[in-house]
C-alpha positions, 0 to 999 in steps of 0.5 A: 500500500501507498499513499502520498500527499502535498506538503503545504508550508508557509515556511517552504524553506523548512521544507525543501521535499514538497511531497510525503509517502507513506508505503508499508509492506507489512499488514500495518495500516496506513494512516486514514487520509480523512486524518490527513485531511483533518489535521491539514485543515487544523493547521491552516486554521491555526496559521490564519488565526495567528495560533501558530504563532503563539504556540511557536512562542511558547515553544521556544520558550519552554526550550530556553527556559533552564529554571523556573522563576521563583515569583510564578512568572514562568508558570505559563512557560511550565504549563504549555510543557506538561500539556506538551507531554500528554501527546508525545 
């Protein structure tokens, strides 16, 4: 089984390779296109919305941040960590 998609960036340069393929030989299903199609969609959404954005910040942050501050002005920057954690 194979399926192949388009990759749609707003940032091209990150992404020189414009197409993905997912091929399997063993009886492991492949991912359902309508999940694709979904997730594809969330995204667009989140860029036009500017949410991208905000994630992006967030995601810096919690990847310079070596400690948190004693005053809880950090507690943003820990909480976008743990729930970054349910889903990896």
């Amino acid at each position: 089984m194979v399926d192949t998609y388009n990759i749609c960036s707003s940032v091209p340069i990150l992404l020189p390779q414009r197409r993905v393929t997912f091929a399997t030989t063993t009886g492991i299903s492949l991912p359902d296109p309508r999940y694709i199609k979904l997730h594809a969609a969330v995204c667009r959404i989140a860029h036009l919305s500017a949410a991208a954005e905000y994630i992006e910040f967030y995601e810096r942050d919690v990847e310079s941040v070596m400690a948190l501050a004693r005053d809880g002005s950090s507690a943003d920057v820990l909480s976008f960590a743990l729930q970054r954690t349910k889903f990896t």
